[in-house]
C-alpha positions in Angstrom: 148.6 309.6 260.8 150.6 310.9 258.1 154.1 312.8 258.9 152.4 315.7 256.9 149.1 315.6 259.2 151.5 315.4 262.1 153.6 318.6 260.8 150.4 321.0 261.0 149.7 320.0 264.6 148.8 323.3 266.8 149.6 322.0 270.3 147.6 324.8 271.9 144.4 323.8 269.9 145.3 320.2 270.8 146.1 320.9 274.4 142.3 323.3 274.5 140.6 320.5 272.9 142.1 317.9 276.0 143.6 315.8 273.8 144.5 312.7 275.9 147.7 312.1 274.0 149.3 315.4 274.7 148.0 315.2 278.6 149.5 312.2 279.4 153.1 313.2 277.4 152.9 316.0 279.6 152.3 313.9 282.3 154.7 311.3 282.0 157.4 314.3 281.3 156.5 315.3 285.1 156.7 311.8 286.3 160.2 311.6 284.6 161.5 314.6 286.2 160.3 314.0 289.5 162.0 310.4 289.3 165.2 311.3 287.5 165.9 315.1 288.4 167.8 314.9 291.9 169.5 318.4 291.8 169.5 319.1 295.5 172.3 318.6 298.1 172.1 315.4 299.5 174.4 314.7 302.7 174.5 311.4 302.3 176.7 312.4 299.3 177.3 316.2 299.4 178.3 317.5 295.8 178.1 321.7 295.7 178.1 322.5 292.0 178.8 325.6 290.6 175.6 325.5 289.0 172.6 323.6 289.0 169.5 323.8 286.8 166.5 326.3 287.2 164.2 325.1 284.9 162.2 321.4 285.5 158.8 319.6 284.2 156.8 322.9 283.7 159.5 324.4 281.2 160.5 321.1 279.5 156.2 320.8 278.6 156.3 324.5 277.2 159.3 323.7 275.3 157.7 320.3 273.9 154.2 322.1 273.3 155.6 324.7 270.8 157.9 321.7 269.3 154.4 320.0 268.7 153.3 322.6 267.0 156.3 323.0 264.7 156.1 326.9 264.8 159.5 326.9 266.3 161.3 330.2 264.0 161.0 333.8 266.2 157.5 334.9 266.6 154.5 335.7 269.0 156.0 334.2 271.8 159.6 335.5 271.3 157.7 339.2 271.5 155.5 337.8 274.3 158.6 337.0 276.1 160.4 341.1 275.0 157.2 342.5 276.1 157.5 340.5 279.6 160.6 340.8 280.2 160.9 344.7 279.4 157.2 345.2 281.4 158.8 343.4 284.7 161.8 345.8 284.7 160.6 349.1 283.9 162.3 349.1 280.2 160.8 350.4 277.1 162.2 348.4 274.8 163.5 344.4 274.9 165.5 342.9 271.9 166.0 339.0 272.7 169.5 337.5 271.1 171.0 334.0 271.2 173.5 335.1 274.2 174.6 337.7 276.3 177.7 337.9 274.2 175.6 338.7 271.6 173.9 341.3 273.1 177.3 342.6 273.8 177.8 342.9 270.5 174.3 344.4 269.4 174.1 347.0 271.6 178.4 348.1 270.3 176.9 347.4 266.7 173.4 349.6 266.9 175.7 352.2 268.5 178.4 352.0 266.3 176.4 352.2 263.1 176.5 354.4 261.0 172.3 355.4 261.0 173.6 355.9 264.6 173.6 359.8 265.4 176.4 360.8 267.1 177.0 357.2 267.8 180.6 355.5 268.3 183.3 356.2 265.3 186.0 353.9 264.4 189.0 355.3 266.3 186.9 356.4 269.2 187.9 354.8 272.6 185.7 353.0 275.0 186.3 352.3 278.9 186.4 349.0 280.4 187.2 347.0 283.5 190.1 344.9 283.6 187.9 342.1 285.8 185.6 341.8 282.8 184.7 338.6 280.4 186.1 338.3 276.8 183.0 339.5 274.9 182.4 342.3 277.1 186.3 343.6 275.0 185.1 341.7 271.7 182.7 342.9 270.2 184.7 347.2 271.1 187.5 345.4 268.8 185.0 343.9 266.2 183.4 347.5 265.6 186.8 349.2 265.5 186.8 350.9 268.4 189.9 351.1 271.0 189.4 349.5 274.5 191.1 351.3 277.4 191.4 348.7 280.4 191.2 350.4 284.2 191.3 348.4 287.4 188.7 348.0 289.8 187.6 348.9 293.7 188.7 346.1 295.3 185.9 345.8 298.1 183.2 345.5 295.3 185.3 344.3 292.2 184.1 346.5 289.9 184.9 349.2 287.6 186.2 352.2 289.8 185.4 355.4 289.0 188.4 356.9 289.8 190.1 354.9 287.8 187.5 356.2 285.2 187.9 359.7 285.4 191.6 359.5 285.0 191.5 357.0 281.8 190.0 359.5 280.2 191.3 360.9 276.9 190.6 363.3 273.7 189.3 360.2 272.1 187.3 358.6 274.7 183.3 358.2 273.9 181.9 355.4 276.0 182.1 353.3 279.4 181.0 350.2 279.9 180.5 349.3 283.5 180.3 345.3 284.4 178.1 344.7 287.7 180.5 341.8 288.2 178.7 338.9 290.1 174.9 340.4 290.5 176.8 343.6 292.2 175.9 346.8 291.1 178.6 349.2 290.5 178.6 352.9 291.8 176.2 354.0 289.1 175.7 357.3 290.8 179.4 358.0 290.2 179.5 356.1 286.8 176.6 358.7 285.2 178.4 361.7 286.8 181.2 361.4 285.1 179.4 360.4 281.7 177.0 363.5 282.0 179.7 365.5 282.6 182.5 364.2 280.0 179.5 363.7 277.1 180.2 359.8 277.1 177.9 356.8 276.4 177.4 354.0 278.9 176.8 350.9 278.3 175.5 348.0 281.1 176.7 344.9 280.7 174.8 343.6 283.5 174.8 339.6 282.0 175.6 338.1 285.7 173.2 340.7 287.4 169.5 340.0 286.4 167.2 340.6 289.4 170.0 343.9 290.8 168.7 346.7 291.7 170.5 350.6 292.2 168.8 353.1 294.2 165.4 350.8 293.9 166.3 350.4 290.3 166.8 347.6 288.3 170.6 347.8 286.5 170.6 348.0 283.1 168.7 351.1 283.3 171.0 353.6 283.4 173.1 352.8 280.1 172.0 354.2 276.6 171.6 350.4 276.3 172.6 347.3 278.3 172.8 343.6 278.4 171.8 340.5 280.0 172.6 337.5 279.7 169.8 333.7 280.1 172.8 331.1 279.9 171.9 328.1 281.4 174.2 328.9 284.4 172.4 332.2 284.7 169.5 333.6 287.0 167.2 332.4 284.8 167.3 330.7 280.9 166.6 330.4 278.0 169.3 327.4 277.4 171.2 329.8 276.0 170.2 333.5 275.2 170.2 337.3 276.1 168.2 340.6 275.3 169.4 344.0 274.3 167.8 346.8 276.6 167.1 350.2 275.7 164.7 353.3 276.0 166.0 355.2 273.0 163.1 353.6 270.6 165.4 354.7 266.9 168.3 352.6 268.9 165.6 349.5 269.3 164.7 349.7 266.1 168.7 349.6 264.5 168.9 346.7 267.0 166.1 344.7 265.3 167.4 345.3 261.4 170.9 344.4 262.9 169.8 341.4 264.8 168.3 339.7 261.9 169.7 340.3 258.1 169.5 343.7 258.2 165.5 343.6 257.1 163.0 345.4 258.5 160.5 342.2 259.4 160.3 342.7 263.0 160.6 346.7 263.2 157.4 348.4 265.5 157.9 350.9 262.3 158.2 349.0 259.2 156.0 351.6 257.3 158.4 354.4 256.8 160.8 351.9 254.8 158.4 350.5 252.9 156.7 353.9 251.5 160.1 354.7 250.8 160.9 351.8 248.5 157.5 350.6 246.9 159.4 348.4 244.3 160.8 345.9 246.6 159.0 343.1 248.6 158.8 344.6 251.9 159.1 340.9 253.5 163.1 340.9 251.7 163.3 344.7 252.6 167.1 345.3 253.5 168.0 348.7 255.1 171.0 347.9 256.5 173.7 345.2 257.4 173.0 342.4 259.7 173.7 338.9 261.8 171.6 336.3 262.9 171.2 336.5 266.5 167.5 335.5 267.4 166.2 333.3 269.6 163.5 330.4 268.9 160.1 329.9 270.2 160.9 326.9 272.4 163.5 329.2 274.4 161.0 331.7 274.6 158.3 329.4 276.0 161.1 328.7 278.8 161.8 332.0 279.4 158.3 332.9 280.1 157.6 330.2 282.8 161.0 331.2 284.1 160.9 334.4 284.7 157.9 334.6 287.7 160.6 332.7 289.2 163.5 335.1 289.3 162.4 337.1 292.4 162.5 333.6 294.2 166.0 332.7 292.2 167.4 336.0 293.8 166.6 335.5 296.9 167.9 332.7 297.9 171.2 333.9 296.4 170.9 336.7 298.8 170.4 334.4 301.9 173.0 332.2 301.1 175.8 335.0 300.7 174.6 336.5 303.9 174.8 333.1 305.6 178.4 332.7 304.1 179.4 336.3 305.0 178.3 335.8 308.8 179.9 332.4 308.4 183.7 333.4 306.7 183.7 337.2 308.9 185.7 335.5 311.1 188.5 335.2 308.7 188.3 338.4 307.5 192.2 339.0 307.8 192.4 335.6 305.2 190.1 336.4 303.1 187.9 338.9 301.6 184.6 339.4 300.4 182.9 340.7 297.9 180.5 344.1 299.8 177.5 345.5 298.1 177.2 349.4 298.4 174.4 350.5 300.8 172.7 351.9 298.1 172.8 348.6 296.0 171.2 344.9 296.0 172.8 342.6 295.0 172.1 339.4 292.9 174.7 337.6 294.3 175.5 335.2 291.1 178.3 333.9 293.4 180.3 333.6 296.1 184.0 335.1 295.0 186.6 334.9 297.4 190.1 336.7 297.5 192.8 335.1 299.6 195.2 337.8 301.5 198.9 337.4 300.8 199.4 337.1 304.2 197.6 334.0 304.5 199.3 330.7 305.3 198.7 328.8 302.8 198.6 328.9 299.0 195.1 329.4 297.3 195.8 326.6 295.2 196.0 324.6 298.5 192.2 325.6 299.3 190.8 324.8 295.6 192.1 321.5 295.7 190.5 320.8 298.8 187.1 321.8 298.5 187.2 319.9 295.1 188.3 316.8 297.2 185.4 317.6 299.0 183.0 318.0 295.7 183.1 321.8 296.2 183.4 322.8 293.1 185.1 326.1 292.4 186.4 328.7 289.0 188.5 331.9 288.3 186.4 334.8 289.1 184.9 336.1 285.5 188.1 336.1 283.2 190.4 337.7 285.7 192.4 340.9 284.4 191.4 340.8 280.4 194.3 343.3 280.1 196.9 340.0 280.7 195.1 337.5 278.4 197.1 336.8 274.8 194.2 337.3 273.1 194.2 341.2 273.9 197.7 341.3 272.7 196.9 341.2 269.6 194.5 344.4 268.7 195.3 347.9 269.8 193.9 348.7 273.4 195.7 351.0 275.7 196.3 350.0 280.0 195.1 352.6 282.4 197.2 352.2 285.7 199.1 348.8 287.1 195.6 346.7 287.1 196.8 345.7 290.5 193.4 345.1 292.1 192.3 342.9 289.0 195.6 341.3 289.2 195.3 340.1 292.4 191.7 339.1 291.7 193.1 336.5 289.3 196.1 335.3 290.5 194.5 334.9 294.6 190.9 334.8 293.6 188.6 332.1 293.3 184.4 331.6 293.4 182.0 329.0 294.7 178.2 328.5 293.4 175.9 330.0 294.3 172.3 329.5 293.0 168.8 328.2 294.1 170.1 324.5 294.6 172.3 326.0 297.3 169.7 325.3 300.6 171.0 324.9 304.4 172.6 322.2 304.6 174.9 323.1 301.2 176.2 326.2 302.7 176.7 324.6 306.0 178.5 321.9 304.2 180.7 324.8 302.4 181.1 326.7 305.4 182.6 323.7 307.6 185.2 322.4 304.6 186.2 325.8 304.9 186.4 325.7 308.7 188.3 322.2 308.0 190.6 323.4 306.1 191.5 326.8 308.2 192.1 324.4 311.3 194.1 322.2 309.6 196.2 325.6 307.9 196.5 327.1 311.8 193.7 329.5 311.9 190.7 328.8 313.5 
């Protein structure tokens, strides 16, 4: 076989035809995984990651399947995967990306464009969380606008209204609210305020696929919103994210901005081309643009992943009530992170905030559970408002940050994730038990 017969392979005509080559590659890629992928806690030698993979055989043959068939450049399944992901969440509108960051910065840019109406201006300012991640602040500073950092409830570590309210000024247009490990913040509160100030939210909900508000998934209440399918995510795409939205002229500006600034993959493409007959409508630019799509491989994963998010979720859930009934008992050492009763969590770990009373240092408690292969890392990026980068482009500080402060400085989080069964948390939960005996506190 030539390498130019090889190149016009269709691996879904090959794989309907029962093609005995492709069945046994698939085959032997399930064989492989079964003998080489080990990724659940073994007590013989217990190692608590912060993360361990969600995807196995049955997305590593979807992945090779489109690879076989060398259509590998955004296309059916990428809009398969939109359509899926939208459809499962009650959006109207799905725009994939190569990352959540880059959704971050999408959803800023389609709002912040100028085809935008009464969209964000250079100048204007935009409300953030100090217990945020870099490119949640980014991509504000990128599109000119002015970041104004508040602090955060400290029972649920997210953005606190309150703080909100007061932060705002003449200039302020937008809030953007971080559901800050799966937990959703106090959206009832959060829309008040926007409905009655006239201000545009945005969801970065990148750590809280599968969350739900009043029955609702988050990212629904934002004039847009973000997720995020890192591999260390709920569920992946390697790496990857989507733009949400239900404003369709919004979804539209997100698809000219997300690839050159054509109109290839608009639902409308007609009204551009009848306005400019003369120019090949394939190389039809209406605007500026990145390059932020994803492949067909990554969608192919995506779409055997996510029938398995409900399952993903859940066993989050039981493992932070586990741990919560577990640590309660230390509840003047340390505190937890609490879900409002009108909120579900997707628990995309377990943070933990050391009191200043305790009686030991929280360095002292990180560097034993990584003796004991516990691994552990800062919660999100701890207060943005302190981090050099920020320094250097205007922003303006709302309050003292205290509670995001202390977040970083006495904070700390464990995984977290479907490879967490039983036996992991027990494992967790006694080091921790270990360690308290040993510190006086039992």
């Amino acid at each position: 076989m030539t390498a130019g017969t090889h190149a016009k392979l269709d691996a879904d005509a090959v794989a309907a035809a029962g093609d005995p080559t492709l069945e046994a590659l698939h085959e032997n890629i399930g064989a492989y995984c079964l003998r080489h992928h080990r990724f659940g806690f073994d007590p013989a030698n217990p190692i608590v990651r912060l993360h361990e993979p969600t995807f196995g055989a049955e997305e590593i043959i979807a992945a090779v399947d489109v690879l076989l068939s060398t259509r590998v450049t955004m296309g059916p399944l990428v809009r398969k995967f939109e359509r899926s992901f939208a459809g499962m969440h009650g959006f109207a509108h799905a725009i994939s990306v190569n990352s959540g960051s880059s959704a971050n910065l999408l959803a800023v840019a389609a709002i912040a464009n100028v085809a935008t109406k009464a969209g964000l201006r250079p100048g204007d300012e935009v409300i953030v969380p100090a217990l945020s991640w870099s490119t949640t602040v980014w991509p504000l500073i990128q599109h000119n606008l002015k970041p104004v950092v508040v602090d955060i409830d400290p029972r649920t570590l997210n953005i606190d209204p309150g703080e909100v309210e007061r932060a705002i000024g003449p200039r302020t247009r937008a809030v953007v609210p971080v559901h800050v490990y799966g937990n959703p913040c106090d959206l009832t509160a959060l829309r008040e305020i926007c409905e009655r100030r006239g201000l545009v939210m945005i969801e970065d909900c990148c750590e809280a696929l599968g969350a739900t508000f009043d029955g609702t998934p988050v990212g629904s209440f934002g004039l847009a919103s973000t997720f995020s399918f890192y591999f260390s995510h709920h569920v992946t795409t390697l790496e990857g994210g989507v733009c949400v939205t239900n404003d369709f002229e919004l979804a539209e500006t997100m698809r000219i901005l997300r690839a050159h600034g054509w109109i290839r993959e608009l639902e409308d493409r007609e009204r551009y081309v009848d306005l400019h007959p003369d120019i090949d409508p394939r190389f039809l630019f209406v605007n500026l643009g990145y390059n932020l799509r994803i492949t067909e491989p990554q969608a192919a994963i995506g779409l055997v992943q996510l029938p398995k998010l409900a399952g993903f979720v859940e066993a989050r859930r039981r493992n932070t009530q586990a741990w919560h009934e577990d640590l309660g008992r230390w509840n003047d050492i340390f505190d937890l992170q609490l879900e409002m009763p009108n909120a579900r969590s997707s628990c995309f770990g377990l943070p933990l905030v050391v009191h200043e009373r305790a009686p030991f240092a929280v360095r002292d408690i990180k560097e034993f559970l990584g003796r004991a292969n516990i691994e552990t890392r800062a919660i999100i990026a701890g207060n943005i408002a302190v981090q050099p980068g920020l320094q250097l482009y205007a922003h303006r500080v709302v309050g003292d940050l205290a509670h995001s402060t202390r977040v970083m400085r006495r904070g700390f989080a464990i995984g977290n994730h479907q490879g967490v069964d039983a036996a992991a948390r027990q494992y967790v939960s006694g080091k921790i038990a270990e360690f308290m005996a040993q510190n006086g506190s039992r």
